[in-house]
KOLZA-987026 format. One record per residue (C-alpha): residue number from 1; x, y, z. Coordinates in nm, 3 decimals, always signed. Example, Ala and Ser with C-alpha at 12.3 -4.5 7.8 and 13.67 -1.06 7.14 Angstrom:
<figus>
- nr|px|py|pz
- 1|+1.230|-0.450|+0.780 .
- 2|+1.367|-0.106|+0.714 .
</figus>
This chain:
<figus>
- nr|px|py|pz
- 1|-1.761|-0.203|+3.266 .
- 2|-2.137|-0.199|+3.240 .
- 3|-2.377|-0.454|+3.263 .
- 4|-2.634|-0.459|+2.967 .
- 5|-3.012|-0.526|+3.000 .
- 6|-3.053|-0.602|+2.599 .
- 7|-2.854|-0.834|+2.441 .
- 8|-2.964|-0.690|+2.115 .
- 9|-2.818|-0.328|+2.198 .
- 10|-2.421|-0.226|+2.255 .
- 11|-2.349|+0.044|+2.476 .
- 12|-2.018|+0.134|+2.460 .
- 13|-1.933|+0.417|+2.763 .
- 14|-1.612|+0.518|+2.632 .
- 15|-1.652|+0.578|+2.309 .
- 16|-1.310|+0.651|+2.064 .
- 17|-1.305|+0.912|+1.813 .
- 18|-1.030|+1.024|+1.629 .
- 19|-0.983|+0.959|+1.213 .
- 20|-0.881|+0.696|+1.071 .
- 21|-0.571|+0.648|+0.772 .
- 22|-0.794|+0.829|+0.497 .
- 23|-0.854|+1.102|+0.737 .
- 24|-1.209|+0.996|+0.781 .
- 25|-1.324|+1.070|+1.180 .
- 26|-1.429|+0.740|+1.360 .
- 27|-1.647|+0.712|+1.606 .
- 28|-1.626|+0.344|+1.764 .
- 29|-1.615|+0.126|+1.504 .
- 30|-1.799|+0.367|+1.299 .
- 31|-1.661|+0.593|+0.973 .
- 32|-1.798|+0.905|+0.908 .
- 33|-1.852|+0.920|+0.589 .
- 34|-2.020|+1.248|+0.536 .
- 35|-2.329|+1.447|+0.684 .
- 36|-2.698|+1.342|+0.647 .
- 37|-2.878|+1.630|+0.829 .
- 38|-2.984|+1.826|+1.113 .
- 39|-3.188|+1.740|+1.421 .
- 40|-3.290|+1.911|+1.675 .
- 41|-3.019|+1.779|+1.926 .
- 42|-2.747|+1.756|+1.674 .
- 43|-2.652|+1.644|+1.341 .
- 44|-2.668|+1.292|+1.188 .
- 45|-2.408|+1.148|+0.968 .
- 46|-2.398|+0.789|+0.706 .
- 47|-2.118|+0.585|+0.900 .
- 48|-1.985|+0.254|+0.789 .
- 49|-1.835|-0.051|+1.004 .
- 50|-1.509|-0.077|+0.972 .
- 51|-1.486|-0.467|+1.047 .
- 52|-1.851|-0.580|+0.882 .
- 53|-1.873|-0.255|+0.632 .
- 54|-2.220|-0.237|+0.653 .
- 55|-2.374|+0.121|+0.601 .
- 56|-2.550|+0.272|+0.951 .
- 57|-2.725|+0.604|+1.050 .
- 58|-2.523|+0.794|+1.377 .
- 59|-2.718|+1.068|+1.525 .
- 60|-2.612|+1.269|+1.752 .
- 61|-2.699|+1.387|+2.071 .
- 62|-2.543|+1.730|+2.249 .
- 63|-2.588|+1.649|+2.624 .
- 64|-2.641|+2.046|+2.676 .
- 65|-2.918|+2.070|+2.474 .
- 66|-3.059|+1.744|+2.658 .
- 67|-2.991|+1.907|+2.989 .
- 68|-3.188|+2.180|+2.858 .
- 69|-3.492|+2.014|+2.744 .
- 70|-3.511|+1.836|+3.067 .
- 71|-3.482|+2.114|+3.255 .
- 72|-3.741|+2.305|+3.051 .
- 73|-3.961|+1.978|+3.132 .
- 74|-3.902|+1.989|+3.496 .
- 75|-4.023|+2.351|+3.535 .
- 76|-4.344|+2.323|+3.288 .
- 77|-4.505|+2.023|+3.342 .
- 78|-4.737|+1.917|+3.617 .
- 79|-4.596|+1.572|+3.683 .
- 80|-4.831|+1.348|+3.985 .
- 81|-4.686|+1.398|+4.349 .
- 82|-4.524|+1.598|+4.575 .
- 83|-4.344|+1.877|+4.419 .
- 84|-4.561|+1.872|+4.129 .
- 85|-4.722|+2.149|+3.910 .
- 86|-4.620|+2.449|+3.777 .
- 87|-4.325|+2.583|+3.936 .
- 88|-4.377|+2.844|+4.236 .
- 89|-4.163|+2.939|+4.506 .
- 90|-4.118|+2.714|+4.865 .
- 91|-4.042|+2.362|+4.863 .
- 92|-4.305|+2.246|+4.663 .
- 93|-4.196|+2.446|+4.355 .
- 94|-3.816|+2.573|+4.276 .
- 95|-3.731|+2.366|+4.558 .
- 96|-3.844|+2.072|+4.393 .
- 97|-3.711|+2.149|+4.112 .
- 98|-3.397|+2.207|+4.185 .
- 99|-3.380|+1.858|+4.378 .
- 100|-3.467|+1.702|+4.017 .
- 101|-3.180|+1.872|+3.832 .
- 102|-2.937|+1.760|+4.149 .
- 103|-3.107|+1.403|+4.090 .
- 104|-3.044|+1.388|+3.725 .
- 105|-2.693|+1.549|+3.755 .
- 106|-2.620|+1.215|+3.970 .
- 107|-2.803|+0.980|+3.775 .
- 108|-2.581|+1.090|+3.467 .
- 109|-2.256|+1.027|+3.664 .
- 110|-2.377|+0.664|+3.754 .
- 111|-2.548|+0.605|+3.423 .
- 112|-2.392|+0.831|+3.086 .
- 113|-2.737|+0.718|+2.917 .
- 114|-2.975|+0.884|+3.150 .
- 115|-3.026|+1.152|+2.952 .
- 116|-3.181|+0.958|+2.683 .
- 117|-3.291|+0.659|+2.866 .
- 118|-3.687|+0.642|+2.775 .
- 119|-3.574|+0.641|+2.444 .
- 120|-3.359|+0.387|+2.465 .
- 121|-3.585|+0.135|+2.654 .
- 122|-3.878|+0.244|+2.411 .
- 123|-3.618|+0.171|+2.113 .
- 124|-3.491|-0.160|+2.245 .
- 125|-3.846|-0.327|+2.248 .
- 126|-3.945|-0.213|+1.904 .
- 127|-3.990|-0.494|+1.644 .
- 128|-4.170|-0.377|+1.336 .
- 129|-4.059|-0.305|+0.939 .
- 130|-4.231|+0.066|+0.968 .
- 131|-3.999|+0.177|+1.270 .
- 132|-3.647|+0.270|+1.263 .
- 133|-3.449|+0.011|+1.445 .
- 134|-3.152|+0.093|+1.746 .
- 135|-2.820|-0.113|+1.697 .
- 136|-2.573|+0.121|+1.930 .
- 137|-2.607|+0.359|+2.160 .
- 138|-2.197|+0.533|+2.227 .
- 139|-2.107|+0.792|+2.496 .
- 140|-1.850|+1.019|+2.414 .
- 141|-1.757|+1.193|+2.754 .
- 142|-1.475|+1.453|+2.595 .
- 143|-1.677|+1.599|+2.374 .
- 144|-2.030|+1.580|+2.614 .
- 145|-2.207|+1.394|+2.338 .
- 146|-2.423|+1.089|+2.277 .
- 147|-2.439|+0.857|+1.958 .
- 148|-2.722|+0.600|+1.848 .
- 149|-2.657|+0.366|+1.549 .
- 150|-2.945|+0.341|+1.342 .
- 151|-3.132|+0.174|+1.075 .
- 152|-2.968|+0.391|+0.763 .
- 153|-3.290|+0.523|+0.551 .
- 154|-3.107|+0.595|+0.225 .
- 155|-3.390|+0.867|+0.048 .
- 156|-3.419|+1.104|+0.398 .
- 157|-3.756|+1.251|+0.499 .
- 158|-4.068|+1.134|+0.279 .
- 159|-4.097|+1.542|+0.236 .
- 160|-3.907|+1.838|+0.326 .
- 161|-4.119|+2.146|+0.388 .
- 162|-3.979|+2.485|+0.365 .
- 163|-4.046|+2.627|+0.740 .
- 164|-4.061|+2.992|+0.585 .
- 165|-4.385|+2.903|+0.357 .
- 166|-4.494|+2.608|+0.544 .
- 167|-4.478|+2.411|+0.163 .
- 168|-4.392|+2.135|+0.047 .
- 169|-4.373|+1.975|-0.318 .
- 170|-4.652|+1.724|-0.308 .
- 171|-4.674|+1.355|-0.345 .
- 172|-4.828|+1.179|-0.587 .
- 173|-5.179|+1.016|-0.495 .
- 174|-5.054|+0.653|-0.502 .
- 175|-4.752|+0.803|-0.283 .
- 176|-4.961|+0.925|-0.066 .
- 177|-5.163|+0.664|+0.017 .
- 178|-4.888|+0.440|+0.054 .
- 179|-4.685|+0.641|+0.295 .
- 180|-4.974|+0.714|+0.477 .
- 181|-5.044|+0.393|+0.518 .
- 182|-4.718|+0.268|+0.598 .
- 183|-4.733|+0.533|+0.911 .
- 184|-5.081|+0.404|+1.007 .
- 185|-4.935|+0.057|+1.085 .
- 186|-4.635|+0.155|+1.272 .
- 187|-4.842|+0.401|+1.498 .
- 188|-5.139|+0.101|+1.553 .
- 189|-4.812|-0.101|+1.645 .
- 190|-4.684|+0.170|+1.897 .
- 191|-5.014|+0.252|+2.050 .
- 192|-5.128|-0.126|+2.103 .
- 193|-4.816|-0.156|+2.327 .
- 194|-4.891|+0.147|+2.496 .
- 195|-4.642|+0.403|+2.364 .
- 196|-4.742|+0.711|+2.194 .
- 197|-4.467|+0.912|+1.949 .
- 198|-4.578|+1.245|+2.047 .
- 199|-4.366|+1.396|+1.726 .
- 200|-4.517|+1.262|+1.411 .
- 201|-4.409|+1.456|+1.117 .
- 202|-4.218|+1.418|+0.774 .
- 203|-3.900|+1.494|+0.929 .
- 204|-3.962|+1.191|+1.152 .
- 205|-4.080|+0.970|+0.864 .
- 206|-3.768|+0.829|+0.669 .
- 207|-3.712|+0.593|+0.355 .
- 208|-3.501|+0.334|+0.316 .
- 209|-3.394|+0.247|-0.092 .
- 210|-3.685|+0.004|-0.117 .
- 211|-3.944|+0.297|-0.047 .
- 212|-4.040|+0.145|+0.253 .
- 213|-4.141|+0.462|+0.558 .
- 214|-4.020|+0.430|+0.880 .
- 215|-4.123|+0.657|+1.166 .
- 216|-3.795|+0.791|+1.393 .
- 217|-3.714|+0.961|+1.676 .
- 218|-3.878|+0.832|+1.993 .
- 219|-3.685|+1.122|+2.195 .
- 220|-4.011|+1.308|+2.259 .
- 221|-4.226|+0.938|+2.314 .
- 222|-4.358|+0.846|+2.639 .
- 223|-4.515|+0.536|+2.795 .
- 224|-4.860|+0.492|+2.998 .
- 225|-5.004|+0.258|+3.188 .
- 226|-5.316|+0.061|+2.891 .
- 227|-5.611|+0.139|+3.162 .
- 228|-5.540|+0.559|+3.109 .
- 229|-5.364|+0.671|+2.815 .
- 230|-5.336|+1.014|+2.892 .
- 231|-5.047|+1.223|+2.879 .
- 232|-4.916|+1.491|+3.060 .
- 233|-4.755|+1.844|+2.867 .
- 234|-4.703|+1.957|+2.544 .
- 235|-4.451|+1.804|+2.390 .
- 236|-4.372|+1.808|+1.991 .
- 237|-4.348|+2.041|+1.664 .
- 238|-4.597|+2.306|+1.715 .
- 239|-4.754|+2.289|+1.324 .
- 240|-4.808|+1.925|+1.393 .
- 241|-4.949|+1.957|+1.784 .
- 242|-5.319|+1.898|+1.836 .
- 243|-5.474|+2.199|+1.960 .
- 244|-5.591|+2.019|+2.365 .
- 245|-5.201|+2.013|+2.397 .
- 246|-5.184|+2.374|+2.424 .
- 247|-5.370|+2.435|+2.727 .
- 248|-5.247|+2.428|+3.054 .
- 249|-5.174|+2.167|+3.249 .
- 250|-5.366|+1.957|+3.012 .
- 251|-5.371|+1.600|+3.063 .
- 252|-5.551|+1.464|+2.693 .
- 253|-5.519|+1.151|+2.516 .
- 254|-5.145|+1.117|+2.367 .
- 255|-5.312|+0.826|+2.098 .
- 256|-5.576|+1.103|+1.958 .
- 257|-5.288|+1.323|+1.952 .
- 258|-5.065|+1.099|+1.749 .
- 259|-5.365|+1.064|+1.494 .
- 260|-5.372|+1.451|+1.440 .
- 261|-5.065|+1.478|+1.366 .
- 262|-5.064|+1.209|+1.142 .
- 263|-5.368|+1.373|+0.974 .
- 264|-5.150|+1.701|+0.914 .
- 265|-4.897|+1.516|+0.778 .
- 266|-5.166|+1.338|+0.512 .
- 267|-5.309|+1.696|+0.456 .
- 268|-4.920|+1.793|+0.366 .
- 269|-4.856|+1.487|+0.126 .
- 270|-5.145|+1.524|-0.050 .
- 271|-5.182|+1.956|-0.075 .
- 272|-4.804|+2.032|-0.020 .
- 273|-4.872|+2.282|+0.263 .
- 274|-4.995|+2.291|+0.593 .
- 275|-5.319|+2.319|+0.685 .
- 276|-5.226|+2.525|+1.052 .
- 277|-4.929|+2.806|+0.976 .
- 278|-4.788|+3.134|+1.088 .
- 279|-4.479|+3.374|+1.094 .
- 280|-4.434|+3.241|+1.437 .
- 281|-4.489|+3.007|+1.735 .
- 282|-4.779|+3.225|+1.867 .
- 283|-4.931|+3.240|+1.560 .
- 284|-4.907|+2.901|+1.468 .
- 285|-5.121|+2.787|+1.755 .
- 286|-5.374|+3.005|+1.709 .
- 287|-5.421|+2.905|+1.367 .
- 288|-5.472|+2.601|+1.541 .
- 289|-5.672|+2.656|+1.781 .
- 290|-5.884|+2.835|+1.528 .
- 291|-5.939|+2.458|+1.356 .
- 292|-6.017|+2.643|+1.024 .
- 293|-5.980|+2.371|+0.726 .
- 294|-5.949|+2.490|+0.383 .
- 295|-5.872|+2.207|+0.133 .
- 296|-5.768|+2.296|-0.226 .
- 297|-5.909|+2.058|-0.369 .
- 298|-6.278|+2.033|-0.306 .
- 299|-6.343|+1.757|-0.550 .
- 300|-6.156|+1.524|-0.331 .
- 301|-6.472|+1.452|-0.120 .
- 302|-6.344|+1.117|+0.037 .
- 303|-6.025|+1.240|+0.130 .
- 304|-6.106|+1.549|+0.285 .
- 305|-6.363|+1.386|+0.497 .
- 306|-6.116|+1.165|+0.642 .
- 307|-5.916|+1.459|+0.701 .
- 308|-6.186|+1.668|+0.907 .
- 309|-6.226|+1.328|+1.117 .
- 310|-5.858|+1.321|+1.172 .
- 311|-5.796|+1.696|+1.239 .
- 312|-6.130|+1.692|+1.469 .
- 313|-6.051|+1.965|+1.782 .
- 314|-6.241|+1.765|+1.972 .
- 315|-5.990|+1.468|+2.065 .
- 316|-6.320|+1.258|+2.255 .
- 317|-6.456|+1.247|+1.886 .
- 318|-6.160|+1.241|+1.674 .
- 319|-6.163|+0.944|+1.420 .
- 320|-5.975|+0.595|+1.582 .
- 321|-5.699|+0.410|+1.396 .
- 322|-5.987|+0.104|+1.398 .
- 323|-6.204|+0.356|+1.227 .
- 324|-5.945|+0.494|+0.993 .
- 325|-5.811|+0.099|+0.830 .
- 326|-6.177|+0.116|+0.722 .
- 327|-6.195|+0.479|+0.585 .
- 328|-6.283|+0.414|+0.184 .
- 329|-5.987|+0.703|+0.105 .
- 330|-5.781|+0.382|+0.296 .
- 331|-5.931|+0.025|+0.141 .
- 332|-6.028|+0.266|-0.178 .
- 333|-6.373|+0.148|-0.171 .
- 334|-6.251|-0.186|-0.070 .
- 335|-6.011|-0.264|-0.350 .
- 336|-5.732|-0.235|-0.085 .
- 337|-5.663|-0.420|+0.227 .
- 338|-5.393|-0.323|+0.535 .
- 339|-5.278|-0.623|+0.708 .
- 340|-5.495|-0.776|+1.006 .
- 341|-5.404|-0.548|+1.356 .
- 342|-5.347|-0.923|+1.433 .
- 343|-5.051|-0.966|+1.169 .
- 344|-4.928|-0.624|+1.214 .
- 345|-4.893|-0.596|+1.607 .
- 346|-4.746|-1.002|+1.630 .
- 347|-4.435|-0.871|+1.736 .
- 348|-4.531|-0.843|+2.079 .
- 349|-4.335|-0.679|+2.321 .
- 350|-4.359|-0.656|+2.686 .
- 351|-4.478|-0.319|+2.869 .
- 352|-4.215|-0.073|+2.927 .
- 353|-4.215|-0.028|+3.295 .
- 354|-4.057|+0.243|+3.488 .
- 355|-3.790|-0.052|+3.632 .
- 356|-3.684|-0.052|+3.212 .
- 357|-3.608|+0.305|+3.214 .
- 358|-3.424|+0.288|+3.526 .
- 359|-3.227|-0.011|+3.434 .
- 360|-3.108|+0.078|+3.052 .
- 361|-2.779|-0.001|+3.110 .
- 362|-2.683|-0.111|+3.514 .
- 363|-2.325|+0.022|+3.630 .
- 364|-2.110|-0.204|+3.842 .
- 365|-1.859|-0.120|+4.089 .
- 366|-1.518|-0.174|+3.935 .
- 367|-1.502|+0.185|+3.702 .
- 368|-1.100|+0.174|+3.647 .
- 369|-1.165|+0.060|+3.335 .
- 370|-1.354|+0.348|+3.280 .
- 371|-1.100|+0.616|+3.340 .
- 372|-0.842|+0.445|+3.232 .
- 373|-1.027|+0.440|+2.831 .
- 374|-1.090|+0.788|+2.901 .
- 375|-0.749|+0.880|+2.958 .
- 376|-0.611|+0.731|+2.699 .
- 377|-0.877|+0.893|+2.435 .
- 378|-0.774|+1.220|+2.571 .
- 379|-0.432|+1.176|+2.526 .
- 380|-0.495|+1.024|+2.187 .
- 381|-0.738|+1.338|+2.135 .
- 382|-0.461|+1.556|+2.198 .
- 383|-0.183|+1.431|+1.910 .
- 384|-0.439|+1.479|+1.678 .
- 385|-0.536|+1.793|+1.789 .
- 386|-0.211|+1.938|+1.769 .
- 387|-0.161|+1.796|+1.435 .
- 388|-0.442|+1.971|+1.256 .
- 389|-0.304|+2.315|+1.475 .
- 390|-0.002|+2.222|+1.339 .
- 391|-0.104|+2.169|+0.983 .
- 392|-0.356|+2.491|+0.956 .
- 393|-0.060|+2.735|+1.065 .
- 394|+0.157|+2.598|+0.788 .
- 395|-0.142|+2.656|+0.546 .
- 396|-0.200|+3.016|+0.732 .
- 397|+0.205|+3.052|+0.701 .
- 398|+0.134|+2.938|+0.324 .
- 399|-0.153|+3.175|+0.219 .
- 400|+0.081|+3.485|+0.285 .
- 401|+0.305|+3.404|+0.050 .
- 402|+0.615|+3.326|+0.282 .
- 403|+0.887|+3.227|+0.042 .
- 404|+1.072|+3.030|+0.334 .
- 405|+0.884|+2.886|+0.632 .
- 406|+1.032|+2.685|+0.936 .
- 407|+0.778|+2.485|+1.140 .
- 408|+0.955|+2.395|+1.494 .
- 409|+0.944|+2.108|+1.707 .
- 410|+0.662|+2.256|+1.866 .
- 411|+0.431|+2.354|+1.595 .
- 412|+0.547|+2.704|+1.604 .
- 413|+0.619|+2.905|+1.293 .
- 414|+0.963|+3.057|+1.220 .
- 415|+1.031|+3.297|+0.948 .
- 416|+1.274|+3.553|+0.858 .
- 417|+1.260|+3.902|+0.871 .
- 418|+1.336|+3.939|+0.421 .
- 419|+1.123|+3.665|+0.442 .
- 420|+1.435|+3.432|+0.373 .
- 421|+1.500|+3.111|+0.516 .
- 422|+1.622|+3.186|+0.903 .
- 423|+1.953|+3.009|+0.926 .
- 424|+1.959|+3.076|+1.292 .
- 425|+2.017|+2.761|+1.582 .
- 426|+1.660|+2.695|+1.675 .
- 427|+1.622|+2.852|+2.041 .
- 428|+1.668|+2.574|+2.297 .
</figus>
């Protein structure tokens, strides 16, 4: 079917789903078991295996909202060429544009992972305890969707904060620290192999049942070349976006960026609330932009100096990760030691290249395969389909207190018209 540039990754193009015998749905080899949360692409569910039973993370990707983002990406940004910039009218503008969407319309047809392709080459190189890991990546083309099997992180987001107040219930000092730490290491990791996350926040910072963070979600990561780390857009959570990426056009450093929003996250562990915040978008980044700090607790003079240093506006002078593994707040006056970058970074991976994007999964010539799975999930799609239509007009039928109901052949409901059984031949 397809021919698979990581051995260490299944793609599976024609995904099944349908339930199983304890009415569970199934996606693959995968059992729902029940619902985890929400993302912003979809929701993500606890699945087990049904031949090794281990316990997995599915999250799910709606292709429209995919399609959307990229086309929202396409119009805004001010990518390097031809075509590029803002979009304007003539052929350097819409046109342009509009060639892009064709392209990607076509690239999905010969590839059903296009739409998430960075991610996946980003994902598939990843080797490091503080990351979540890829296993799986399923197309489902009946129902438009995408699935990735991941590393299952039992406890959820190392804090939830209320979007209304912008709160949070606050972790405890040693909690802190440790989480905070835990995140430094896996972003030192991602930036020495020249990816930046571009979407740091608690939501994107999961625990697994031995406390241990990992950071998620590389759908918003990007790649650059390690003579010019600059990136191009804003891109991310708009509480948790340094203030350079709201400018126009802006092309700023995506590593400094990471670190501020890794200091807002510290500044929300510690304080439970956010340190930038408004009734809206607008608002939010000029609270921002504004850069004014307040911290609640004044006393804690080491920690809120590594805090201004993080949340610097001024990404040229904004504290390194080099300078932060030697912050005191970090080594606690030098009772505490991170690993060596040496030790953490070991698992070296290769660069991601443009040629790894493009060649996630390669597609070969002979696609019966293809649409034969495809039918045959549709038609299986169907009986179950018309089983549940079937089975919620008997419960409708059910609920009105019919005394005598007759279900026909073809999932219709028959009743009398004294509401007693209808003796009648069934009409031919």
């Amino acid at each position: 079917m397809y021919k698979v540039s990581d051995p260490d990754i299944k793609y599976t193009v024609a995904a099944q789903v349908g339930e199983n015998a304890q009415g569970l749905m199934v996606v693959g080899q995968y059992a729902v078991i029940r619902e985890l949360g929400h993302g912003s692409f979809g929701t993500v569910y606890l699945v087990k295996h049904s031949m090794t039973g281990d316990m997995y993370a599915l999250k799910e990707y709606h292709k429209a909202s995919l399609r959307k983002r990229l086309q929202s990406t396409t119009m805004n940004c001010s990518p390097s060429g031809r075509g590029g910039g803002p979009m304007r009218p003539g052929r350097g503008g819409l046109f342009a544009a509009r060639q892009r969407l064709l392209q990607q319309r076509s690239e999905e047809d010969a590839d059903p992972f296009s739409l998430i392709k960075t991610e996946l080459a980003i994902s598939k190189k990843l080797q490091h305890p503080n990351l979540v890991r890829l296993y799986e990546a399923l197309n489902d083309s009946e129902q438009d969707v995408l699935y990735l099997v991941i590393d299952l992180c039992e406890k959820g987001p190392v804090q939830i904060i209320d979007p209304g107040s912008a709160t949070s219930e606050p972790l405890s000092p040693e909690d802190a620290h440790k989480y905070f730490t835990q995140a430094l290491l896996a972003l030192e990791y991602l930036h020495e192999h020249d990816i930046v996350h571009r979407d740091i926040k608690p939501d994107n910072m999961l625990l697994t049942s031995d406390d241990t963070l990992k950071i998620s979600d590389f759908g918003e990561s990007t790649t650059h070349d390690n003579n010019d780390n600059k990136v191009h857009g804003s891109s991310g959570t708009p509480a948790f976006m340094a203030p350079e990426l709201s400018q126009s056009g802006c092309s700023v450093s995506g590593e400094a960026a990471d670190i501020w929003s890794l200091g807002i996250c510290l500044y929300s562990f510690t304080y439970g609330t956010l340190p930038f915040h408004g009734t809206s978008v607008i608002e939010v980044l000029d609270s921002v932009s504004a850069g004014e700090l307040h911290f609640p607790d004044p006393a804690n003079e080491q920690l809120n100096e590594l805090l201004l240093r993080m949340l610097d506006p001024n990404p040229d002078s904004r504290i390194t990760i080099a300078e932060i593994r030697e912050h005191p707040w970090v080594t606690k006056n030098g009772s505490f030691a991170l690993p060596s970058k040496e030790s953490n970074c070991e698992h070296s991976v290769t660069a991601i290249t443009q040629e790894d994007i493009d060649s996630v999964i390669q597609p070969i010539f002979d696609i019966m395969p293809i649409i034969m799975a495809v039918a045959k999930l549709r038609r299986f799609r169907r009986r179950i389909r018309e089983k549940r239509e079937r089975e919620a007009r008997e419960r409708d039928a059910l609920s009105e207190g019919l005394s005598a109901v007759t279900v026909q052949s073809d999932g219709s409901v028959q009743r009398s018209e004294d509401g007693q059984p209808d003796d009648s031949p069934a009409p031919k």
